[in-house]
Z-matrix of the N, CA and C atoms (Angstrom, degrees):
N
C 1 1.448
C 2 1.517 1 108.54
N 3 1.180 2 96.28 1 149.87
C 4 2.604 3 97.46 2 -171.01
C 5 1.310 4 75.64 3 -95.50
N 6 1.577 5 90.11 4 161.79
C 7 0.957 6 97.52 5 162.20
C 8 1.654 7 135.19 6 -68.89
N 9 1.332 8 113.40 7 -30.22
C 10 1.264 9 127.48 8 150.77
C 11 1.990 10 115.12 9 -4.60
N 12 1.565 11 91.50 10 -78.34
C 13 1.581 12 87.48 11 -178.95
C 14 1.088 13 126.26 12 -101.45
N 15 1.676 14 124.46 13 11.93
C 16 1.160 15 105.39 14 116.07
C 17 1.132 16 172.58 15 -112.98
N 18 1.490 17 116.84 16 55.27
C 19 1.499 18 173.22 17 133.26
C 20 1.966 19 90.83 18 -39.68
N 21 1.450 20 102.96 19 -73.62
C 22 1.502 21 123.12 20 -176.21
C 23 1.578 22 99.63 21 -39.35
N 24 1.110 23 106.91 22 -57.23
C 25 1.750 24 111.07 23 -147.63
C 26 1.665 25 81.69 24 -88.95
N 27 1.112 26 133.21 25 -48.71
C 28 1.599 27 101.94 26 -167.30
C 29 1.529 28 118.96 27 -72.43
N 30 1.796 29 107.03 28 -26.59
C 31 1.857 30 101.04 29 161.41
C 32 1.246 31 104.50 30 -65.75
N 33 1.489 32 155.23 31 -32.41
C 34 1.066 33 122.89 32 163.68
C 35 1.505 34 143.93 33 -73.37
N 36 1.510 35 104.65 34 -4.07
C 37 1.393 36 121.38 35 160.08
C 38 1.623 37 131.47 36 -68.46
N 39 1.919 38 82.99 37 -45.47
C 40 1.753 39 87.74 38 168.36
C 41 1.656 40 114.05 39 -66.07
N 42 1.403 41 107.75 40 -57.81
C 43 1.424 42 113.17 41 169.34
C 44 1.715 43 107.51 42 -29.40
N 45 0.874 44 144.57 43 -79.73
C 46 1.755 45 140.16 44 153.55
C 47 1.109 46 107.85 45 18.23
N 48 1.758 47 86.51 46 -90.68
C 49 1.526 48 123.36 47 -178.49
C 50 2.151 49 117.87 48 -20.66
N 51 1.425 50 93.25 49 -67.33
C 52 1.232 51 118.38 50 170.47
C 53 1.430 52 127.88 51 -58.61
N 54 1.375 53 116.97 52 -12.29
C 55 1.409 54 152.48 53 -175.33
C 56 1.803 55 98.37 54 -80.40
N 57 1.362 56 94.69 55 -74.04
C 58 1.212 57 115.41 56 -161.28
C 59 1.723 58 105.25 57 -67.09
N 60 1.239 59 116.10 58 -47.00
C 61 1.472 60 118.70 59 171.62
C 62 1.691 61 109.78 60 -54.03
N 63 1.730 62 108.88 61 -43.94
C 64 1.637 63 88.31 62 173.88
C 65 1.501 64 104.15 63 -85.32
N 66 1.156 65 144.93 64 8.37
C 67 1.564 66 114.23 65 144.94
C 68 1.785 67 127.21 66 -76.97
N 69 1.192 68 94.75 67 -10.74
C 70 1.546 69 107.52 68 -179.44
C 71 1.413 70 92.70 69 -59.35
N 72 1.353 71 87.21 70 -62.83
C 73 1.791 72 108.27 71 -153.11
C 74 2.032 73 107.92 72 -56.15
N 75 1.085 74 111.49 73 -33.23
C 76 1.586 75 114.84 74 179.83
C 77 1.361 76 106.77 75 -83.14
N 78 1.409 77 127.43 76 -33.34
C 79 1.830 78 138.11 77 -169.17
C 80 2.167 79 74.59 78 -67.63
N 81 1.237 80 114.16 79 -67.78
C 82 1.366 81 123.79 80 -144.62
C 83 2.012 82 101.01 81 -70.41
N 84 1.230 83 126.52 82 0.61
C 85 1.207 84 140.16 83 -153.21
C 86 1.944 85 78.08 84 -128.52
N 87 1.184 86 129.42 85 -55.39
C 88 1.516 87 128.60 86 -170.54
C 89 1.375 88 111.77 87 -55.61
N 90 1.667 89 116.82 88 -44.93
C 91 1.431 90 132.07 89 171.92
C 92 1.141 91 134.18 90 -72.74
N 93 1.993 92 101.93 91 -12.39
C 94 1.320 93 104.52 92 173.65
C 95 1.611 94 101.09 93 -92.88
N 96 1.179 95 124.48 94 -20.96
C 97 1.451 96 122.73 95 171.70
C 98 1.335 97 139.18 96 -65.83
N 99 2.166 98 100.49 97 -36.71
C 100 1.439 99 99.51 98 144.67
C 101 1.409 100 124.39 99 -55.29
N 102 1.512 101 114.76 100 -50.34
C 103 1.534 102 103.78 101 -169.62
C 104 1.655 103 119.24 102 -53.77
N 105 1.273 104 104.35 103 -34.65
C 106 2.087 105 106.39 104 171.09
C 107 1.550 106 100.93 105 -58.77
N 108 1.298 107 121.41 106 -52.45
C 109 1.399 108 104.91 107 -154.76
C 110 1.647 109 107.22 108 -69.75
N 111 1.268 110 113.98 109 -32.02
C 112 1.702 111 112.16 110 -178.97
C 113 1.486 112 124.03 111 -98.04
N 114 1.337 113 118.50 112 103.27
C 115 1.689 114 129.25 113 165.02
C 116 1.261 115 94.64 114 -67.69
N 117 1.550 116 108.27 115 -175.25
C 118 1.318 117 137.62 116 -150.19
C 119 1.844 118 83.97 117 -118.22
N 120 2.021 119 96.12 118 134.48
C 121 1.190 120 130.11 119 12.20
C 122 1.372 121 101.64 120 -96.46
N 123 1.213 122 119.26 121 155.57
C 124 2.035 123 123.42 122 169.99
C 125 1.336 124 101.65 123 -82.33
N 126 1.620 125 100.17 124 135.16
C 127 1.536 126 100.43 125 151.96
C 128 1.290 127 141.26 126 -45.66
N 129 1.188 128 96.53 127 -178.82
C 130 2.163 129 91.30 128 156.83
C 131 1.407 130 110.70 129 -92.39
N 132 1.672 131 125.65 130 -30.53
C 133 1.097 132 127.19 131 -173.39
C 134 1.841 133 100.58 132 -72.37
N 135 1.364 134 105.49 133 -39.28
C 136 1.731 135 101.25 134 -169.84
C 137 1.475 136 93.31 135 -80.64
N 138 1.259 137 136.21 136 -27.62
C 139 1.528 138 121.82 137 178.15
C 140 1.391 139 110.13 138 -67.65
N 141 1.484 140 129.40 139 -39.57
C 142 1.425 141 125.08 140 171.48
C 143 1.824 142 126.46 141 -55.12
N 144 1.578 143 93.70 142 -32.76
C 145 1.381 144 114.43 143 -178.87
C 146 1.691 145 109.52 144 -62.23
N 147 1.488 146 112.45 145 -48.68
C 148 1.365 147 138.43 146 157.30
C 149 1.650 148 115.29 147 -15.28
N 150 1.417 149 73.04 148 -89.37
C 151 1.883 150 112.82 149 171.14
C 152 1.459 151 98.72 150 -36.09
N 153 1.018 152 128.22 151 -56.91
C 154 1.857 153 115.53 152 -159.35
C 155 1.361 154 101.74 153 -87.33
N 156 1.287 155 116.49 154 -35.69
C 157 1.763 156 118.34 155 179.64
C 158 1.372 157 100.36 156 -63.43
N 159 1.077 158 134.52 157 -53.93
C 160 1.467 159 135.01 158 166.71
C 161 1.705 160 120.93 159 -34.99
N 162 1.259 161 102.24 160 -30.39
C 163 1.827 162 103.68 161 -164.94
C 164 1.898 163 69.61 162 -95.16
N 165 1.194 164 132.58 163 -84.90
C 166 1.184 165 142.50 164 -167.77
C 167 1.629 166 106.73 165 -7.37
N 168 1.645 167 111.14 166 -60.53
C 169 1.534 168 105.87 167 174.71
C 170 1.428 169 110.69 168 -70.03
N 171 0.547 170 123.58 169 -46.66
C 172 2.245 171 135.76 170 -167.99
C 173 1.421 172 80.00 171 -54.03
N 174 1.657 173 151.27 172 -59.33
C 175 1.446 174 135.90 173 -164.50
C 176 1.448 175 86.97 174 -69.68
N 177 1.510 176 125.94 175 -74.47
C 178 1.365 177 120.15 176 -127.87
C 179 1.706 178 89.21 177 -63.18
N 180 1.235 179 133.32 178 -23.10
C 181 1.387 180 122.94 179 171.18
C 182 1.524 181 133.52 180 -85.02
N 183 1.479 182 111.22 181 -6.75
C 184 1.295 183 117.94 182 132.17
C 185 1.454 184 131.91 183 -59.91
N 186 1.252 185 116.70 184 -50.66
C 187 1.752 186 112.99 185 161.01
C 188 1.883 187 111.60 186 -48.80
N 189 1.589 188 94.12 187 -51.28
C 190 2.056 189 72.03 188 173.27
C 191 1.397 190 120.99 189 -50.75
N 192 1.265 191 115.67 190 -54.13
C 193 1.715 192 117.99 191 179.14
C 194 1.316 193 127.91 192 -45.54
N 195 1.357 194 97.66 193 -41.30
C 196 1.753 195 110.35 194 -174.42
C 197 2.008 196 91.03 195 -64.39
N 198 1.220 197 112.43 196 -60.23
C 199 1.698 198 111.33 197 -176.12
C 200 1.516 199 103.03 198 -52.66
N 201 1.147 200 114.05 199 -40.69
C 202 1.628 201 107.14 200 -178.36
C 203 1.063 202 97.15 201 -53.25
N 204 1.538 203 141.98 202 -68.64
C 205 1.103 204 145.90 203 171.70
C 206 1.248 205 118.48 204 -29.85
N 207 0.935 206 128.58 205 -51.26
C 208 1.755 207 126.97 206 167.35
C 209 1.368 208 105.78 207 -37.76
N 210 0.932 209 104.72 208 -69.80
C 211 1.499 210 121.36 209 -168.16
C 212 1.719 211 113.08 210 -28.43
N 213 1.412 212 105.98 211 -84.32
C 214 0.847 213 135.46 212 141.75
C 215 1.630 214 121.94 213 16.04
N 216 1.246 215 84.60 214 -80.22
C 217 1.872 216 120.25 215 -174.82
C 218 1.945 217 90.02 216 -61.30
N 219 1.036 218 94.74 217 -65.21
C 220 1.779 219 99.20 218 -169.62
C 221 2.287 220 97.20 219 -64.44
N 222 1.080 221 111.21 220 -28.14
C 223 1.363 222 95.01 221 158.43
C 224 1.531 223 133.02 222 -75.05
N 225 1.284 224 98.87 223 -20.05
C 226 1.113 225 96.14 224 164.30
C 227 1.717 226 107.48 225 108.60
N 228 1.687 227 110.87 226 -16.19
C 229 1.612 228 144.07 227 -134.08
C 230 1.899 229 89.59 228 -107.28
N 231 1.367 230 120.32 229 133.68
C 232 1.425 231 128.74 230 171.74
C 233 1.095 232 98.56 231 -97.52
N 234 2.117 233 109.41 232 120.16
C 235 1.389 234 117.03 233 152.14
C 236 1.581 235 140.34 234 -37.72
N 237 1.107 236 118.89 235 129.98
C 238 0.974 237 126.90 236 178.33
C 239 1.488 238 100.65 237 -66.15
């Protein structure tokens, strides 16, 4: 591989990378907005609402990691 593409493949890894952190980052910004709008006691409907925004960030921040991991891996470099 030239160095050329891989130059290519790690801007398109970061590009990913950077992808995935702003879905983290908006899923994790959505859940902090439910949590302001609902005091105690929660529904069942606002606890379900909760519940899925919760799984929603926990993936989209597994997709950041896994790209971190790419990264990484193609550097050659062990995560911290």
């Amino acid at each position: 591989m030239s160095l050329i593409a891989t130059d290519e493949c790690l801007a398109e890894l970061v590009s990913n990378l950077s992808e995935a952190f702003s879905m983290f980052s908006t899923e994790a910004a959505k859940l902090g907005a439910l949590l302001e709008r609902w005091g105690e006691p929660v529904s069942r409907e606002c606890y379900d609402k909760l519940g899925k925004q919760c799984i929603a960030e926990v993936q989209a921040f597994e997709e950041y990691l896994n790209r971190k991991e790419e990264i990484f891996a193609h550097l050659k470099v062990e995560s911290r």
